[in-house]
TORFI-140992 format. One record per residue (C-alpha): residue in one letter; residue number from 1; x, z, y. Coordinates in pm, 1 decimal. Each point is the difference from the previous one (the first is absolute). Layout:
BEGIN
@aa:A; i:NUM; u:X; w:Z; v:Y
...
// end
This chain:
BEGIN
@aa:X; i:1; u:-2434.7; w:-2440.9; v:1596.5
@aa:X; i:2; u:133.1; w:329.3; v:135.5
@aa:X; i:3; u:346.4; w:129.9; v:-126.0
@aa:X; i:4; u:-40.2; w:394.8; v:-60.6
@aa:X; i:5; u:369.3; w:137.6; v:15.2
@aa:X; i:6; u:-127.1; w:323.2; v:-194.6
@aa:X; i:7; u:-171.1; w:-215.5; v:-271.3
@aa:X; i:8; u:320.7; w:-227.6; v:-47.6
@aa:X; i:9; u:221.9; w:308.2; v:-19.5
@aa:X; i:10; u:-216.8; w:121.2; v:-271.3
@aa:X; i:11; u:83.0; w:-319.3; v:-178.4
@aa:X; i:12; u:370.3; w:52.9; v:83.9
@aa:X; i:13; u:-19.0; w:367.3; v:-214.6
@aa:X; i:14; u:-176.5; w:-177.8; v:-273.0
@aa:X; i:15; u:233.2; w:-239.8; v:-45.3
@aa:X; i:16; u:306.0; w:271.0; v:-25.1
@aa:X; i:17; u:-227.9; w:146.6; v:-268.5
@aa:X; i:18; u:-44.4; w:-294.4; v:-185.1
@aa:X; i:19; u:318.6; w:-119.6; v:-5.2
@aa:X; i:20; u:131.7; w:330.8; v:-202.9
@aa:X; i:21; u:-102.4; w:20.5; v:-347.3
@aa:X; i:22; u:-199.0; w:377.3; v:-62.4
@aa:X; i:23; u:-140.9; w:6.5; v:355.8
@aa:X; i:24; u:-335.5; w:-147.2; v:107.2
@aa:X; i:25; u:-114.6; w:-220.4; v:266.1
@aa:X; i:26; u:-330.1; w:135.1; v:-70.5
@aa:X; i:27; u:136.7; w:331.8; v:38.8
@aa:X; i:28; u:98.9; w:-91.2; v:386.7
@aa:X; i:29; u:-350.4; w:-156.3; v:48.5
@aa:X; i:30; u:-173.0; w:339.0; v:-79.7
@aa:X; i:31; u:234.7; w:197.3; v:194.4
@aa:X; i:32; u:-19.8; w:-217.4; v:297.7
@aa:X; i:33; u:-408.1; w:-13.3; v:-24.8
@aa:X; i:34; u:-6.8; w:-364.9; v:-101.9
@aa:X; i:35; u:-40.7; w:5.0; v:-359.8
@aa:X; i:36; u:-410.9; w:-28.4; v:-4.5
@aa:X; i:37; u:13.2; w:-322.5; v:233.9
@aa:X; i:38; u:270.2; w:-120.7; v:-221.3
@aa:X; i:39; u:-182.0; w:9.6; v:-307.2
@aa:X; i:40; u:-320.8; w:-137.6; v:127.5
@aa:X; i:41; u:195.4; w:-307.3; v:159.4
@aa:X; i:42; u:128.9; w:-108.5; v:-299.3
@aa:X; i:43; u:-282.9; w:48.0; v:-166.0
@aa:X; i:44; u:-198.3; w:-190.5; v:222.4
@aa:X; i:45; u:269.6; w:-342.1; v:-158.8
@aa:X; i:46; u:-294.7; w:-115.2; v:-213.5
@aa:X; i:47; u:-173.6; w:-249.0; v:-117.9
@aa:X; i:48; u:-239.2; w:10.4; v:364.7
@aa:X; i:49; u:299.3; w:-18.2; v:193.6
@aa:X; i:50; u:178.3; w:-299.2; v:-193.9
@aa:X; i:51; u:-318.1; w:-181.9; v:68.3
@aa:X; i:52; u:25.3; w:57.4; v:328.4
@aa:X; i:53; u:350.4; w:-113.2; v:42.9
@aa:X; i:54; u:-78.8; w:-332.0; v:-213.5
@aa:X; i:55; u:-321.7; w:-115.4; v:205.3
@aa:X; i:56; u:251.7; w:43.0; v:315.4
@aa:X; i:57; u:-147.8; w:258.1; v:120.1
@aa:X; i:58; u:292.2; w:218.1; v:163.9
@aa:X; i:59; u:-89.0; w:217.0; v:236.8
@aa:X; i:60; u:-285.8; w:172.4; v:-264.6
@aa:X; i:61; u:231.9; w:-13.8; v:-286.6
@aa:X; i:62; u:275.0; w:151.4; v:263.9
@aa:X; i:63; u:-231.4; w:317.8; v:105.5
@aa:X; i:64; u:-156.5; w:6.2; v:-368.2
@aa:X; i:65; u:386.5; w:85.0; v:-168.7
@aa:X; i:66; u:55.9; w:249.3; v:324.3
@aa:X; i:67; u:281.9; w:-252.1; v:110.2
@aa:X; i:68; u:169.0; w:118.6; v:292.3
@aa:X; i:69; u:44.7; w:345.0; v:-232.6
@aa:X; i:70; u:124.9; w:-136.0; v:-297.8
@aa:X; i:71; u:237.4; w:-273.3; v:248.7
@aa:X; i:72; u:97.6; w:311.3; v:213.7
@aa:X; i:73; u:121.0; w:180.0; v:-298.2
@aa:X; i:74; u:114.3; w:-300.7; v:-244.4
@aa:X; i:75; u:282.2; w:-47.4; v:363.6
@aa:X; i:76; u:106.0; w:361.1; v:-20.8
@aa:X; i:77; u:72.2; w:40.7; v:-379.7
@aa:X; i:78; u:182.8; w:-349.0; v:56.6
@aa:X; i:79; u:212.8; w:111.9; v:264.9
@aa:X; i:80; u:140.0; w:270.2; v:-201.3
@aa:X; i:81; u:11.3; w:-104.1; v:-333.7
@aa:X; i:82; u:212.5; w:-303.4; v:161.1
@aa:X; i:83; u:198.4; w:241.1; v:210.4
@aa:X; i:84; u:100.6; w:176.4; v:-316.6
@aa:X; i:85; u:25.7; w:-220.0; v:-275.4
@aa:X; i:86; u:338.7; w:-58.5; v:46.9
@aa:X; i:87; u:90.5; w:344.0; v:50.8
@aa:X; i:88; u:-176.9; w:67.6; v:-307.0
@aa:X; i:89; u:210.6; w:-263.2; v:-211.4
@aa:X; i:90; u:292.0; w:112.5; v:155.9
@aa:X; i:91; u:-34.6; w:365.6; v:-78.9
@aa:X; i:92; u:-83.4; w:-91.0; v:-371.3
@aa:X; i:93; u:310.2; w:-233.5; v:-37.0
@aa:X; i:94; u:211.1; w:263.9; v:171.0
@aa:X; i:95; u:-140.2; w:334.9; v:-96.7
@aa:X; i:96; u:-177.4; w:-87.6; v:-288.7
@aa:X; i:97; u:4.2; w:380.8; v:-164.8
@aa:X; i:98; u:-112.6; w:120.6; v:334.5
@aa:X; i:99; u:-263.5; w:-226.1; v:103.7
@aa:X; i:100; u:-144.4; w:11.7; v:-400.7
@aa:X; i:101; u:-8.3; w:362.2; v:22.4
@aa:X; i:102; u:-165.1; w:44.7; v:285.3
@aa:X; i:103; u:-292.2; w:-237.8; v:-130.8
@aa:X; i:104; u:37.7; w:210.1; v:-321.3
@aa:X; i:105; u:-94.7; w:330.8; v:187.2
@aa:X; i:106; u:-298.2; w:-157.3; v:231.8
@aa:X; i:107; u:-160.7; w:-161.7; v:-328.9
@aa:X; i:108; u:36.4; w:346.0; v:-198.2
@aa:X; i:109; u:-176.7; w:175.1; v:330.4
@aa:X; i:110; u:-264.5; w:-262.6; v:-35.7
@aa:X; i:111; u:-53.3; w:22.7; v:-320.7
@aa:X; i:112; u:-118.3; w:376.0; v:53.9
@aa:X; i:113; u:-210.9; w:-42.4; v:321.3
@aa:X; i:114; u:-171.0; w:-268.7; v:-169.7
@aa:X; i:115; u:-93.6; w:219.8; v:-273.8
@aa:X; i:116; u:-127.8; w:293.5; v:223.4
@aa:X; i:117; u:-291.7; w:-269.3; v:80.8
@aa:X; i:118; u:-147.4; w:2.7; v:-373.3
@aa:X; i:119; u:-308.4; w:171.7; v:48.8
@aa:X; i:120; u:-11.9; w:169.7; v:-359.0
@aa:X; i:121; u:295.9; w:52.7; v:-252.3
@aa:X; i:122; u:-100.8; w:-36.3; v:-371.2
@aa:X; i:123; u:33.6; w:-203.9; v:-263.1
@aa:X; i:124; u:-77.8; w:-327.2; v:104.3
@aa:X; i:125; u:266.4; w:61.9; v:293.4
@aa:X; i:126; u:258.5; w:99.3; v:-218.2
@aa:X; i:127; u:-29.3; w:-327.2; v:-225.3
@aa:X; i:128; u:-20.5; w:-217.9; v:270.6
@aa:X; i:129; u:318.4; w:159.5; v:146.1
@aa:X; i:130; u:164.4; w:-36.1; v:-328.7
@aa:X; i:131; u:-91.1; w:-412.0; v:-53.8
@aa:X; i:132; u:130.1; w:-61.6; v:370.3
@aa:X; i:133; u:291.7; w:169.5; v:-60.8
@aa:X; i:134; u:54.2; w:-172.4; v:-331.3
@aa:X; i:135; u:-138.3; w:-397.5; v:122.6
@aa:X; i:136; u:221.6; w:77.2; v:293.5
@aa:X; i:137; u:335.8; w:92.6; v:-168.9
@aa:X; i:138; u:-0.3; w:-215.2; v:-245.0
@aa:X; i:139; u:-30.0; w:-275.1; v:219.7
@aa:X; i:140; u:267.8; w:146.0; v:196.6
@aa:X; i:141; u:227.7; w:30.8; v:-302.3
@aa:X; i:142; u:-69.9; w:-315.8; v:-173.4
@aa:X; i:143; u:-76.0; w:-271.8; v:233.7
@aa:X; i:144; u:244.3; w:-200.2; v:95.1
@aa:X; i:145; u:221.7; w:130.1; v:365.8
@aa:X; i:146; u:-51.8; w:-318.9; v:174.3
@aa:X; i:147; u:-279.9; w:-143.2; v:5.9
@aa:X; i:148; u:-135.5; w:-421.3; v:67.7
@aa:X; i:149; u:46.2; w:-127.9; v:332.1
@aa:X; i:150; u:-264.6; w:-212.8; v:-65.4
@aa:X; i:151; u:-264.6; w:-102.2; v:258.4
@aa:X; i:152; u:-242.3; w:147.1; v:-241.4
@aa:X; i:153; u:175.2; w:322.0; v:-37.1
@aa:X; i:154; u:29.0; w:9.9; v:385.1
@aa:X; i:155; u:-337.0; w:-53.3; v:49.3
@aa:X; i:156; u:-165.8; w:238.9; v:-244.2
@aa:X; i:157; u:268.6; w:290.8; v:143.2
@aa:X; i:158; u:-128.3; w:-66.1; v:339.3
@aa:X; i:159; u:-338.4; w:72.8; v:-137.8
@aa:X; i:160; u:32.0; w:317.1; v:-214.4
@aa:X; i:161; u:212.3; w:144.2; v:311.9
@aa:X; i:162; u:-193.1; w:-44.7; v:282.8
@aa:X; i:163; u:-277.4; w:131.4; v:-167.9
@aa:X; i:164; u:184.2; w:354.6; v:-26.7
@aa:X; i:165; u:-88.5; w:25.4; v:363.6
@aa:X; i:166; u:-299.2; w:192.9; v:-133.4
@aa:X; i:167; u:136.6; w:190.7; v:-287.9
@aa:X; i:168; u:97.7; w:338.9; v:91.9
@aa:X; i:169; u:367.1; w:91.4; v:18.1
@aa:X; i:170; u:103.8; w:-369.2; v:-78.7
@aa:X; i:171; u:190.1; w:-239.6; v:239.6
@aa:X; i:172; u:-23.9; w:-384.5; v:-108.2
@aa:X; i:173; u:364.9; w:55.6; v:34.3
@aa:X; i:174; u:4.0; w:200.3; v:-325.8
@aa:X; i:175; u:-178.6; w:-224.8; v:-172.0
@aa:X; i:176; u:249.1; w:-280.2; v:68.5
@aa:X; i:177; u:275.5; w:282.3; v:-137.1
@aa:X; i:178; u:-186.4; w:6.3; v:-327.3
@aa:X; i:179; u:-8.4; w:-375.3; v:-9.1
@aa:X; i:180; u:335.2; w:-52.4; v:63.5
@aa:X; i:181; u:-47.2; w:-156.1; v:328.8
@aa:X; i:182; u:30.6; w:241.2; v:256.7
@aa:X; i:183; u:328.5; w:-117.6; v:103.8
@aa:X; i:184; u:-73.7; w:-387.6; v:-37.7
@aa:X; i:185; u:-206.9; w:0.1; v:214.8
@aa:X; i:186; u:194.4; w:231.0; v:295.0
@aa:X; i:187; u:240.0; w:-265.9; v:-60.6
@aa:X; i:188; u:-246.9; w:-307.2; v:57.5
@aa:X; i:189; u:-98.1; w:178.7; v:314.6
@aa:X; i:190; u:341.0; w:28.3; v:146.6
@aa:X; i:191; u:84.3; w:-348.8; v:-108.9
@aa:X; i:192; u:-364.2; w:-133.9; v:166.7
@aa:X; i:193; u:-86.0; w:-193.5; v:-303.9
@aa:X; i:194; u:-318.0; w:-145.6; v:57.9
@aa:X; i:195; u:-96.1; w:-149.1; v:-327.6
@aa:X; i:196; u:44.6; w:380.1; v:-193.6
@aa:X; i:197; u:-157.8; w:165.2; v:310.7
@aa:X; i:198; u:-288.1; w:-217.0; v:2.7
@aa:X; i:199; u:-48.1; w:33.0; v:-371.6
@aa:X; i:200; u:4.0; w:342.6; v:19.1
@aa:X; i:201; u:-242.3; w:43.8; v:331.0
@aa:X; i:202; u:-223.5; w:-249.2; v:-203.8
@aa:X; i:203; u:-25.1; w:247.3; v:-300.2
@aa:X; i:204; u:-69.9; w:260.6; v:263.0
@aa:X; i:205; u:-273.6; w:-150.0; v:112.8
@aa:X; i:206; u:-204.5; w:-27.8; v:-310.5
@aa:X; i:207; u:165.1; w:323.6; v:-66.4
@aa:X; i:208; u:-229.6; w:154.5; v:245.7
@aa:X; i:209; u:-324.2; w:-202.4; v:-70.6
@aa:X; i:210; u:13.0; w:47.3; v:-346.5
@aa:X; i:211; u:183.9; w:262.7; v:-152.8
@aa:X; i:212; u:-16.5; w:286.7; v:233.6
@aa:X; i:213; u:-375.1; w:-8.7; v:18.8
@aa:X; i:214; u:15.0; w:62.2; v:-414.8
@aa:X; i:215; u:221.9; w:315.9; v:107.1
@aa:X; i:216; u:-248.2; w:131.4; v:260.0
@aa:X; i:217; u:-256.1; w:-29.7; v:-267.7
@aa:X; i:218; u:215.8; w:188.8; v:-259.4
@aa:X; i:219; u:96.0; w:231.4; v:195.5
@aa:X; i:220; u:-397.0; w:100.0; v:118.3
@aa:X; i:221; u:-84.7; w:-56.3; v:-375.1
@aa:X; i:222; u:297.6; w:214.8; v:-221.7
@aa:X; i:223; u:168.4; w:165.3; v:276.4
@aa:X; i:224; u:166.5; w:293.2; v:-212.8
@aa:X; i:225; u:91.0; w:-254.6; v:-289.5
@aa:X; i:226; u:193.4; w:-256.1; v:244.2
@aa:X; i:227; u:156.8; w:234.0; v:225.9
@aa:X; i:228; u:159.7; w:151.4; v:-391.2
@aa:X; i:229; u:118.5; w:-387.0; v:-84.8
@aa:X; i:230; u:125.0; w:-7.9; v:353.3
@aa:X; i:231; u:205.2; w:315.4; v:-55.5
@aa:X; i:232; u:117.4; w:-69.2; v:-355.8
@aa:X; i:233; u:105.3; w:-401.0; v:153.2
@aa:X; i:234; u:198.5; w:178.2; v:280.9
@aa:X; i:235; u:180.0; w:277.1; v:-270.6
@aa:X; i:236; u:78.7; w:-330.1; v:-211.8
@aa:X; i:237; u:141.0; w:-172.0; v:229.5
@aa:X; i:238; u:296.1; w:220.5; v:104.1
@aa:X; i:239; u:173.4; w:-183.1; v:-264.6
@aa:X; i:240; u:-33.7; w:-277.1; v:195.9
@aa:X; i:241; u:236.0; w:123.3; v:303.0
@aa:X; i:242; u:185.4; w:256.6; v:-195.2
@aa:X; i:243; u:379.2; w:-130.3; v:80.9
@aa:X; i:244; u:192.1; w:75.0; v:-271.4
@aa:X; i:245; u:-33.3; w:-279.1; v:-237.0
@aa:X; i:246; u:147.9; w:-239.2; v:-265.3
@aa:X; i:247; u:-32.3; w:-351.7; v:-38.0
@aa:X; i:248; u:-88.8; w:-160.0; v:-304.0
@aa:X; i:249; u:-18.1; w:-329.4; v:80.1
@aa:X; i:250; u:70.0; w:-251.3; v:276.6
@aa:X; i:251; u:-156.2; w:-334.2; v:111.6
@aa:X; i:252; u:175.7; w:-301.5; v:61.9
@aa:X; i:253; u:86.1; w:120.8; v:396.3
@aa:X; i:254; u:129.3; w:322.9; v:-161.0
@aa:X; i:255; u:-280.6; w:167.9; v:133.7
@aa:X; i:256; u:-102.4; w:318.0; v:-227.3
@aa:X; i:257; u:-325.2; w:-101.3; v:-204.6
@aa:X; i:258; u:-41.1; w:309.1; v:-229.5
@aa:X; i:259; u:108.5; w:330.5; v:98.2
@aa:X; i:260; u:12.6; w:316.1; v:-143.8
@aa:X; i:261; u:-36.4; w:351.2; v:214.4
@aa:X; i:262; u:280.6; w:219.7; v:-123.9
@aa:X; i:263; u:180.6; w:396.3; v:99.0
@aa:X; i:264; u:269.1; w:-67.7; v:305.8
@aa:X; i:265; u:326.2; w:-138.8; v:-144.6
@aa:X; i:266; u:344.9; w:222.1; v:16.1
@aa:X; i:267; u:73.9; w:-76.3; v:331.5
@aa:X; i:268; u:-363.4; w:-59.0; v:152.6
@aa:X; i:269; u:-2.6; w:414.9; v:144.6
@aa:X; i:270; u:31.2; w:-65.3; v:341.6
@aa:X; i:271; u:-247.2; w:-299.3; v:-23.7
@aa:X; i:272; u:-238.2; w:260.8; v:-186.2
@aa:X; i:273; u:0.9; w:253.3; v:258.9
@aa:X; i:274; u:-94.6; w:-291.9; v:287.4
@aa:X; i:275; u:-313.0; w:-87.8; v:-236.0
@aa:X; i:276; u:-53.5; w:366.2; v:-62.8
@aa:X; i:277; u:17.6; w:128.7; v:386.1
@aa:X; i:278; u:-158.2; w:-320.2; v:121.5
@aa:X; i:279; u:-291.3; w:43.0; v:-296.5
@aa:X; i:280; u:-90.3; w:359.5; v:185.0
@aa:X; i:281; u:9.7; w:-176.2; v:342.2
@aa:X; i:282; u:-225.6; w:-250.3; v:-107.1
@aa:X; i:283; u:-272.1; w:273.7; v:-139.2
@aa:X; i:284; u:53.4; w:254.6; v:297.9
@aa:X; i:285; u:-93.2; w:-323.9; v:196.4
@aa:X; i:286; u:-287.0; w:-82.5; v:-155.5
@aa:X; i:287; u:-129.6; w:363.8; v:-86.5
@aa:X; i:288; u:1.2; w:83.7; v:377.7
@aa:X; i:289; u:-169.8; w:-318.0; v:83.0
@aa:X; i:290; u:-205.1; w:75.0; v:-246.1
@aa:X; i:291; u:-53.8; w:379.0; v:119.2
@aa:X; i:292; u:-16.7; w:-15.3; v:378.4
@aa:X; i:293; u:-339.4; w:-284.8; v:-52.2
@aa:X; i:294; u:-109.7; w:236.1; v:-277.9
@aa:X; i:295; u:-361.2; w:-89.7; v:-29.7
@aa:X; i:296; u:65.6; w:-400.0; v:-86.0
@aa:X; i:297; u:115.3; w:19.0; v:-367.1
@aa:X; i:298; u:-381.4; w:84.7; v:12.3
@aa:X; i:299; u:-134.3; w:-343.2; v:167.5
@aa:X; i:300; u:259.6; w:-262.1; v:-127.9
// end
């Protein structure tokens, strides 16, 4: 197997993206001329290539699934999201109004370049928009703010994020965000614990056999109508990682379990203006990302 350098830094970029909620590996893949080849690789994880793998059969099943790509990549979006995991944790236990702002800006910015891809605005977009963005906040606002640590509940977020490796403007790092496990599992990887890791690389796995193949699908099917739900989920969801809240109930480890979004407190001005300022960062950032690969909003 050859190492490409250029190929694993690719992976490196990707993995930045994906490890901040509103920006998307995918994103990095089209920019950096990879996205096509990405795509097709893991769409070539089917039934064939299972076959393959169970009769023994490793070097076909290897060059079937593109292997040395998908390897290649898989060790540069591992070397960063490791190298800034902790970083990430730390800046959210530390600067939490900061850091959440910032994520608050980039999702807003992707919210809007996402919708620039629906190919015609009328009804149809408009109500699918409008369930998204109603689906989305009221699970935001009235599901519980920490969620199972269950194997199961590991597994299956493992799945539905690693399948927003495909979805336009989405990072399986947001996803985790809405389910409440974004920073559980930043922790597990700092703290190398196998057992959740494993769990959670298992669910990414049949992740991408399974469930990203039904988005392809959707996508070439009712591409207008998902990008819509897609915007309306990301609007929703701002309630998610707005700041400013109240708790209205606690668990046994006094860890918040229902939460309420509410105005800054008396007191909260100065942490206002950080969200506020860091917000605007977050969209400039993405906007010009966004603007200076203009031509992609088009193809992802």
């Amino acid at each position: 197997m050859k190492f490409k350098i250029d190929l694993y830094l690719k992976g490196v970029f990707m993995g930045i993206a994906e490890i901040i909620p509103g920006v998307s590996g995918g994103t990095i893949a089209f920019i950096t001329g990879i996205y096509e080849e990405l795509i097709n690789s893991i769409k070539s994880v089917d039934g064939n290539s299972i076959k393959l793998l169970l009769s023994l059969k490793f070097s076909l099943f290897w060059k079937q699934i593109n292997g040395t790509f998908l390897l290649t990549l898989l060790m540069g979006m591992l070397t960063s999201i490791l190298a800034l995991s902790r970083l990430i944790v730390f800046l959210i236990d530390q600067h939490p109004f900061k850091i959440w702002g910032f994520f608050f800006g980039l999702i807003i910015a992707s919210a809007i370049v996402i919708f620039y891809q629906v190919k015609t605005l009328n009804s149809k977009v408009v109500v699918s928009t409008l369930i998204g963005l109603m689906v989305s906040s009221y699970v935001a606002l009235e599901a519980p703010s920490s969620t199972p640590n269950s194997n199961l509940f590991i597994f299956i977020s493992g799945a539905i994020a690693i399948s927003a490796m495909i979805l336009p403007g989405i990072s399986g790092s947001f996803i985790l965000v809405f389910l409440s496990k974004y920073e559980f599992i930043l922790s597990s990887l700092n703290n190398f614990d196998v057992a959740v890791i494993s769990i959670f690389i298992g669910g990414c796995v049949v992740g991408l056999v399974t469930f990203s193949r039904v988005f392809s699908y959707l996508f070439k099917k009712y591409n207008d109508v998902v990008i819509s739900v897609l915007v309306g989920f990301l609007l929703g969801s701002l309630f998610k990682i707005w700041p400013f809240y109240k708790v209205l109930e606690y668990n046994a480890s006094n860890d918040p379990v229902y939460t309420n979004p509410v105005l800054p407190s008396p007191g909260q001005e100065s942490e206002f203006i950080y969200f506020i300022v860091f917000s605007i960062i977050g969209f400039t950032s993405m906007w010009l990302l966004e603007k200076k690969y203009i031509g992609l909003n088009k193809e992802i």
